[in-house]
N, C-alpha and C positions, 0 to 999 in steps of 0.2 A: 588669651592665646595668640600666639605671633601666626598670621597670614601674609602672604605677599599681598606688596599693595594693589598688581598685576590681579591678581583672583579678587582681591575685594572691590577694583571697578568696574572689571568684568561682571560680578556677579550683580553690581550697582546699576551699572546699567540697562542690565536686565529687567530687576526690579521697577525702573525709575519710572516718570510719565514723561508721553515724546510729547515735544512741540505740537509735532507733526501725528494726529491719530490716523494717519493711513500709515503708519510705521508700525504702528502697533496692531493694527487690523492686522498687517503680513504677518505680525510677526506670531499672531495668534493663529492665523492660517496655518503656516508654518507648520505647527508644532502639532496643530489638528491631524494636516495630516498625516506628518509624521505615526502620530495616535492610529489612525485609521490604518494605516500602510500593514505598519507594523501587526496589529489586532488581524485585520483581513489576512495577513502571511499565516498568522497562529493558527485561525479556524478554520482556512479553507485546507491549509497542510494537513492539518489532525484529521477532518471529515476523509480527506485524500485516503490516509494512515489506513482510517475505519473503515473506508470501500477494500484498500489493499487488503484489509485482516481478514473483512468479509470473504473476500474471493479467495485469497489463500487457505482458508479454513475449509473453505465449500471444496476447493482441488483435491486439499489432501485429506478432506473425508473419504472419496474416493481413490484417489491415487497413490500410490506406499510413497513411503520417505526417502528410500533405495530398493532396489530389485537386484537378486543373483540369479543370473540367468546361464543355459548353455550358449558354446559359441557358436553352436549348428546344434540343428533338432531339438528335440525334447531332452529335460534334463531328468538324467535317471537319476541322479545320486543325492536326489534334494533332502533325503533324512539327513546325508553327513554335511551337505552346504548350509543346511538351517542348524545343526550343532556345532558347526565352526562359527558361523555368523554369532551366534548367542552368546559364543563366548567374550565375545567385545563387551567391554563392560559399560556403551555406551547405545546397544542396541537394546533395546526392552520388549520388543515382539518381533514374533516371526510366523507367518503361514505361508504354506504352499497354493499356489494358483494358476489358473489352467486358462488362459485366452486364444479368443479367434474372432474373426471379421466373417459375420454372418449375413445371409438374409430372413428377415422373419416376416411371416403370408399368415396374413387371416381376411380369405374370400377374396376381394378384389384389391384389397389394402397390404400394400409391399414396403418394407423399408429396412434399409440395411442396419445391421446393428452390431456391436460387438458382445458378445457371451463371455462371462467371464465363468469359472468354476471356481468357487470355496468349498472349504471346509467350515461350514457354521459355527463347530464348537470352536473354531482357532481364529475366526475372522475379527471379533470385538481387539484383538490384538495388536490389528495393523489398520483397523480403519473405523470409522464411525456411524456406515452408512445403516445400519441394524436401529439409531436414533434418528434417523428419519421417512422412519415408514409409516406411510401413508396407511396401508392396511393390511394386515396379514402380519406374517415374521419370516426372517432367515429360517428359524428353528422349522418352519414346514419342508426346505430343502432336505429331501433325502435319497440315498443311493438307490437309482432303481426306479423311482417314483416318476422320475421326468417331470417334476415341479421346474417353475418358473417364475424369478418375479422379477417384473420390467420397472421403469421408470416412467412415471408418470406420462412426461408426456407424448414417450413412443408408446403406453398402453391408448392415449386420445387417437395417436394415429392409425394405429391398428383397431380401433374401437373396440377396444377389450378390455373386460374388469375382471376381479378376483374369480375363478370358475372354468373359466371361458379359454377355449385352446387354440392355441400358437401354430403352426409348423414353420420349424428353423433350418434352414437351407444351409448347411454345411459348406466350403469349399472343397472339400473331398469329394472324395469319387466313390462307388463300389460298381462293378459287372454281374451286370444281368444277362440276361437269353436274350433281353432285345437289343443289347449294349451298351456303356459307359454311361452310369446316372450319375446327378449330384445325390447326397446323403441328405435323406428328410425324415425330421424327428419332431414329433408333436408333441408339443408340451402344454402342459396345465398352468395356466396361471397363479399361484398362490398367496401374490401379496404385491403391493402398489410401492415404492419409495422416492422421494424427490427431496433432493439434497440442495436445490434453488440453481446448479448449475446445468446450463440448457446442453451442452455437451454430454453429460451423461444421464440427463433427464430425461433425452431423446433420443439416447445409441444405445444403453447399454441395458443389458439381460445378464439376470447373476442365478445360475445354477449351482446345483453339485459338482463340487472338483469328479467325482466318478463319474458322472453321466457325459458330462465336457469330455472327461480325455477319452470315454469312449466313443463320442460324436469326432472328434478331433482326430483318432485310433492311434492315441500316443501310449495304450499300454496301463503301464506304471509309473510312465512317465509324467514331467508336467510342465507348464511353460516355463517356470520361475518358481523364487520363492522372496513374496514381498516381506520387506524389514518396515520396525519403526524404532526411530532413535529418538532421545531424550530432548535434544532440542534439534528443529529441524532446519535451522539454519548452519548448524555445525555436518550436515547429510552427506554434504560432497567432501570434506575431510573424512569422515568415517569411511566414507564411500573407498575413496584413496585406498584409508590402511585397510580396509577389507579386501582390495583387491589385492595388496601386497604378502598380506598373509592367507588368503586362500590359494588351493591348486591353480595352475593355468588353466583348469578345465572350466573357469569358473567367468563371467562377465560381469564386472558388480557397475551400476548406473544409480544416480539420482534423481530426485525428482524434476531439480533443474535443469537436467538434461533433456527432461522431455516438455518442459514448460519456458524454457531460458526465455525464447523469444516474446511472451507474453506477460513475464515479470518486468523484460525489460524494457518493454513500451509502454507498464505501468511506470517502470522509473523514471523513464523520458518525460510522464508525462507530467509526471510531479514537478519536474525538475524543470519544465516549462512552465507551466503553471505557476510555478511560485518568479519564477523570472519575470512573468509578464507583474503580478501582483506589485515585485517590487519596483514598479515604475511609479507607483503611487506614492514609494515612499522619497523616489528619484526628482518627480514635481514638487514637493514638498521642499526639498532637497533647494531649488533651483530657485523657492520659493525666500529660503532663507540666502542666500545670494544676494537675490536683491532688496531684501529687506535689511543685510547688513552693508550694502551701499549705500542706499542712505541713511541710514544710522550713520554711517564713519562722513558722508558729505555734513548731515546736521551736527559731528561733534568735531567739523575742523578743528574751530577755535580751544576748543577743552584740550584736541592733540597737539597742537601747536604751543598751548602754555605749559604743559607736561613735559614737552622736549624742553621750553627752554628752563624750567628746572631742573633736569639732567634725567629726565628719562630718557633710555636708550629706543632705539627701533625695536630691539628684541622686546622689550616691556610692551612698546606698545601693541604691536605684534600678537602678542601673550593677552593683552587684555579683550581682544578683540576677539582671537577665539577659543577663550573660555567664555565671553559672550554667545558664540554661535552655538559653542559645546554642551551650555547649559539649555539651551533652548531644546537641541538633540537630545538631552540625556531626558530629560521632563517628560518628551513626548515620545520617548523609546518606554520609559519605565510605564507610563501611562499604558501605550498600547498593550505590552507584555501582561500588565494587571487585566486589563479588559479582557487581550486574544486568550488569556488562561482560563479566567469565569469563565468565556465563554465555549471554550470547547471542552473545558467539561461540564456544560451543563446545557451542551448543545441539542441534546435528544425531549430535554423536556422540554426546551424553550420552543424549538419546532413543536412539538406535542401540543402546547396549550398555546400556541398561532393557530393551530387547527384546528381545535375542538372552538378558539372566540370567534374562528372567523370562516367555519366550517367545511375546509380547504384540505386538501390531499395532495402532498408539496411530492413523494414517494407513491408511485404506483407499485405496489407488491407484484403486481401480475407480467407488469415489462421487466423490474428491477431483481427480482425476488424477495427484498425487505421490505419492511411496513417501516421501519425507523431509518433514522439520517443517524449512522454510526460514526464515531468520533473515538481517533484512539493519540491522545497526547504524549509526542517526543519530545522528552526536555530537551533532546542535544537538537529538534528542528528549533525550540524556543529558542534556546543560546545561540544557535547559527544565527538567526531573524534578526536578534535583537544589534548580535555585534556588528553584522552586517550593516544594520541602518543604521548604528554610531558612526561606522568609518562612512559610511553615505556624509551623513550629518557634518562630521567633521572637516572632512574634503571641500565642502557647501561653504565654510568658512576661510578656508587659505586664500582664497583672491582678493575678499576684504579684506583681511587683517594685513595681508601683504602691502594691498593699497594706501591703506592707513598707515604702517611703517614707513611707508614714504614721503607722507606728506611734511615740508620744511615748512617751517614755523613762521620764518618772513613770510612766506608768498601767503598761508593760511591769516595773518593778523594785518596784512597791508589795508584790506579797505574794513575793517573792525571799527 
């Protein structure tokens, strides 16, 4: 099969033995760490990925996908806003829900919290928090009852468990004979839920939507009505054509509107993180530089009787970095093989460093995980990889430039 003879020296001298073994020592560094750069980009990006999913998943257990809200007060008309909303045929659940920024007192222990009201039988619809309760269930919420069930660890601050009564401090008002109170309503604890996010592990109280909006005295009314749609990154386009097809009476938001700034200093932080990683593949990088300096200083003489055979500068040029290029591609595919094993198969390998060496790399109690989660994007693999090519390859244009220049007299004068 016909090769240029350009690719067949380049790949020769790749292969070949140097004079010189500290040539080969760099050139082995090199490509090392090109291997490492690249492998560390794969698994710390994916672990990154697996916190982000983590925390995403934990938000919008509790938080809806979209909410249709009034643009003042309470929304009466929420049976026709959740029949319009349904008809999208990208929205998959719908319930009504009642919020308010409370305080909750039990004896000397005070802490503000927010109350939300469901509906039990329609809440599995738009959210998930009914799978992780701690004790009791949603199903004991009911109209009337003035049940309560808080989150773990505002039930620690209030030193309250499953039984044991609440009183919730309204923002409202009612007049009395001795004048203007706030509204306080005692509730019964019914059940414990912690969803591993400290935000609503420690604020939040989930009642009956009828007890709420009568703590609340919104009537019939109610604060919103949360949506969940099929995939929740497509929220804020749904979000869009819901607002263009519902009445003006109507406020439709997403989730990212209430979470944007905290997505997006997870993406900064990725997107630094992985900046900093690829310096590792930048030394490496710098490493092959000089490693093909001298390689083109020890093969003057080979360039010099090349040219005066009639190789051109562009050949030489050409041979020198598919020299570099081979070196790059060896230790990108390497690393990409390795960074892949290893992130997905990062939860075991942490797992059994722990169990030989009886170590706790995750603390559940600060983190909320027991495991180091890992979720693999091939398009971060593809970015990683092409990224440290064009690194790699760049690493070669000064030598091979330098080498294209050397003239054959001045190289073979003292031969």
């Amino acid at each position: 099969m016909y090769q240029p003879f350009e690719y067949f020296l380049g790949f020769r001298y790749t292969r070949s033995r140097r004079k010189n073994h500290f040539i080969s020592f760099i050139s082995m560094t090199s490509m090392l760490g090109i291997t490492v750069g690249v492998m560390a980009l794969i698994v710390v990006m994916s672990v990154m990925n697996g916190f982000h999913k983590e925390i995403r998943e934990r938000i919008l257990g509790m938080a809806s996908h979209a909410t249709v809200t009034a643009f003042e007060g309470g929304l009466a008309e929420w049976p026709d806003a959740m029949r319009l909303a349904g008809e999208h045929p990208k929205v998959i659940g719908a319930a009504p829900y009642v919020e308010m920024q409370v305080m909750t007192v039990r004896g000397e222990s005070v802490s503000g919290a927010v109350i939300r009201g469901i509906d039990p039988s329609m809440e599995a619809q738009v959210s998930d928090v009914g799978e992780h309760m701690k004790s009791g269930s949603l199903e004991t919420l009911s109209a009337g009852d003035y049940s309560i069930v808080l989150g773990s660890e505002l039930a620690l601050k209030l030193g309250v468990t499953v039984g044991d009564k609440v009183t919730v401090v309204a923002p409202t008002s009612m007049v009395t004979p001795v004048g203007t109170m706030p509204r306080l309503k005692r509730f019964t604890v019914s059940g414990l839920f912690e969803v591993g996010m400290g935000e609503y592990d420690s604020g939040v109280g989930i009642v009956h939507i009828k007890d709420a909006a009568k703590l609340a005295r919104l009537g019939e009314s109610v604060t919103g009505v949360r949506l969940k749609v099929e995939d929740l990154f497509e929220a804020q386009q749904i979000s869009r054509e819901l607002a263009e097809s519902l009445p003006n009476l109507y406020y439709v938001s997403d989730w990212s509107d209430h979470h944007r700034n905290f997505f997006r200093a997870l993406k900064m932080e990725k997107r630094m993180v992985g900046l900093l990683l690829a310096l590792i593949v930048l030394v490496a990088a710098f490493n092959i530089v000089s490693m093909m300096v001298m390689v083109v200083t020890e093969k003057q003489s080979d360039i010099a009787i090349l040219r005066t055979l009639g190789a051109s500068s562009r050949s030489i040029l050409k041979i020198f970095i598919v020299q570099g290029a081979a070196i790059g591609v060896l230790g990108v595919v390497l690393g990409v093989i390795l960074g892949v094993l290893l992130a997905l198969n990062v939860e075991s390998i942490v797992d059994t460093f722990e169990r030989m060496f009886n170590l706790q790399f995750i603390d559940p109690d600060l983190y909320y995980i027991s495991k180091l989660p890992s979720d693999l994007h091939w398009d971060d693999v593809v970015m990683t990889a092409v990224v440290a090519f064009i690194i790699t390859l760049a690493a070669t244009l000064y030598p091979a430039f330098r080498a294209s220049g050397i003239q054959p007299a001045e190289a073979l004068r003292y031969e």
